[in-house]
C-alpha positions in Angstrom: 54.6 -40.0 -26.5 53.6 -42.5 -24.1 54.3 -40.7 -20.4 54.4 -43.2 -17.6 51.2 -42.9 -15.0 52.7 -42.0 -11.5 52.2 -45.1 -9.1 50.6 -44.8 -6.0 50.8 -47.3 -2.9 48.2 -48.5 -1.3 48.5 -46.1 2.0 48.9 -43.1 -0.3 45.7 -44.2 -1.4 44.0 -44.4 1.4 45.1 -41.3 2.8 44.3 -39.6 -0.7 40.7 -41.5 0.0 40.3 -40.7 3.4 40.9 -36.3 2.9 38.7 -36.8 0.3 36.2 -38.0 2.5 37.3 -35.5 5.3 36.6 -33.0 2.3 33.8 -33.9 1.5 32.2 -33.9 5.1 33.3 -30.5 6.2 31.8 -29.2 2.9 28.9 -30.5 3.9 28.9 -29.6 7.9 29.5 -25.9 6.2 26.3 -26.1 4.3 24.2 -27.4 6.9 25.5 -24.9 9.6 25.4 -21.9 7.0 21.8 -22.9 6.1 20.9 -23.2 10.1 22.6 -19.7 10.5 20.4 -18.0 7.6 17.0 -19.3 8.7 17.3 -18.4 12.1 18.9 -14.8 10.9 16.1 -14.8 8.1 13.7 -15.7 11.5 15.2 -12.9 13.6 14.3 -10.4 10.8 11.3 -11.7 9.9 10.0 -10.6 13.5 11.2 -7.0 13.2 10.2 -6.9 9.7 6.4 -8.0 11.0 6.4 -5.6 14.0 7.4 -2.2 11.7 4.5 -3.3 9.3 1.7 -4.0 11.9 3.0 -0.6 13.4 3.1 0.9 9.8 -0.9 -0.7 9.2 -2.3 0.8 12.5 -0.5 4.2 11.2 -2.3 3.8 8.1 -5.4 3.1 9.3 -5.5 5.9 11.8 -4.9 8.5 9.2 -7.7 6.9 7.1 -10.1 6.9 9.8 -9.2 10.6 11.1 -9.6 11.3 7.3 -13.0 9.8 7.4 -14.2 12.0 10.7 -12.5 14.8 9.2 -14.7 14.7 6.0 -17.7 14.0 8.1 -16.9 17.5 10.4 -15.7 19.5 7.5 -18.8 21.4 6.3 -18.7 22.4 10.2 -15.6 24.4 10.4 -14.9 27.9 10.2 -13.7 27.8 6.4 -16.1 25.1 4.8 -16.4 27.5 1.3 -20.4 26.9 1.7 -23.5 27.3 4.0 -23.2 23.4 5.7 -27.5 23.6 5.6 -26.8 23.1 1.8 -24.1 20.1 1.9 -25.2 16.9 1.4 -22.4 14.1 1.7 -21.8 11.4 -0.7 -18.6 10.1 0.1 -17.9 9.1 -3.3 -16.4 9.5 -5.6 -16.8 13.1 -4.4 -17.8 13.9 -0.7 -20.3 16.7 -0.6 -22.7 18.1 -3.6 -23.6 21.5 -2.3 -26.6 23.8 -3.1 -26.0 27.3 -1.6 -29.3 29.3 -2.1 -31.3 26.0 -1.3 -31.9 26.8 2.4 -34.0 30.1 1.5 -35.8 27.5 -1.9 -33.9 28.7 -4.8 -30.5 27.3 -5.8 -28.0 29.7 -7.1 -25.2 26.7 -8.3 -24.3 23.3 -7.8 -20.3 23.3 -6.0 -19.1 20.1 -5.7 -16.5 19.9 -2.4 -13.9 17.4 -2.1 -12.9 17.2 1.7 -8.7 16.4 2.1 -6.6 16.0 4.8 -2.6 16.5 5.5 -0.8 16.3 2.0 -3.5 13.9 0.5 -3.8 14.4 -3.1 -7.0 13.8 -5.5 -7.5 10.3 -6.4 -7.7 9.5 -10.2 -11.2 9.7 -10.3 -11.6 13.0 -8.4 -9.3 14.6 -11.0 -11.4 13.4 -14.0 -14.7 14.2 -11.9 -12.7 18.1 -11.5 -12.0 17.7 -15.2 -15.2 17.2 -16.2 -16.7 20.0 -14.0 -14.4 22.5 -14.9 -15.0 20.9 -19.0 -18.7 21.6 -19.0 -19.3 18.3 -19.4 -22.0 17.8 -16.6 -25.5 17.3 -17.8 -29.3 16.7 -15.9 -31.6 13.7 -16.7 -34.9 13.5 -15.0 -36.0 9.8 -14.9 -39.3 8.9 -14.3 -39.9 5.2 -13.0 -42.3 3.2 -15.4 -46.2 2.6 -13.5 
């Protein structure tokens, strides 16, 4: 079956031609203005989204720091579960090593104290460092430095 191809004149043409190219441009006046509309959105957001995490960082860094004093002050309030004359601060991995019974020269035990503020939980370390404690597995080694 041979079907006949439909003719087309010359205007028809053109005008089949001419929204083609009308097409084509608005498709691509859409793009451009859809892509100028999403960066400055993107822009817009990128502002707010820069402000709440500066604001979130200075949170942050307040509650390390009062953290920080807090440790510092600790063996100095009301509660600290040993004499602070005996505390000795190390910070870490653990803050204080304690010796109650040093201050009159004998030591009764070693209590290890790890200082924590708000809902702060032990670290991964401190647990293991707990772990160990509570295990037994704590040992002494006297070194003596080579004359």
């Amino acid at each position: 079956m041979n079907a006949a191809l439909p003719q087309f004149s010359s205007s028809q043409i053109l005008v089949l031609v001419l929204m083609s190219v009308l097409f084509l441009a608005g498709l691509l006046l859409g793009l451009l203005a859809g892509r100028r509309l999403g960066k400055s959105s993107a822009e817009r957001d990128l502002d707010g989204r820069i402000g709440a995490e500066r604001l979130d960082a200075v949170k942050r860094s307040r509650a390390v720091v009062g953290g920080q004093v807090a440790e510092q002050l600790a063996p100095f309030l009301p509660d600290f579960p040993v004499d602070p004359g005996t505390a000795r601060f190390v910070g870490r991995p653990v803050d204080y090593v304690c010796f109650p019974g040093a201050v009159p020269g004998r030591v009764d035990e070693i209590v290890f104290v790890e200082v924590k503020t708000g809902s702060s939980e032990l670290s991964p370390a401190e647990r293991d460092i707990r772990n160990a404690i509570s295990d037994g597995r704590v040992r002494w080694i006297e070194y003596r430095i080579p004359d």
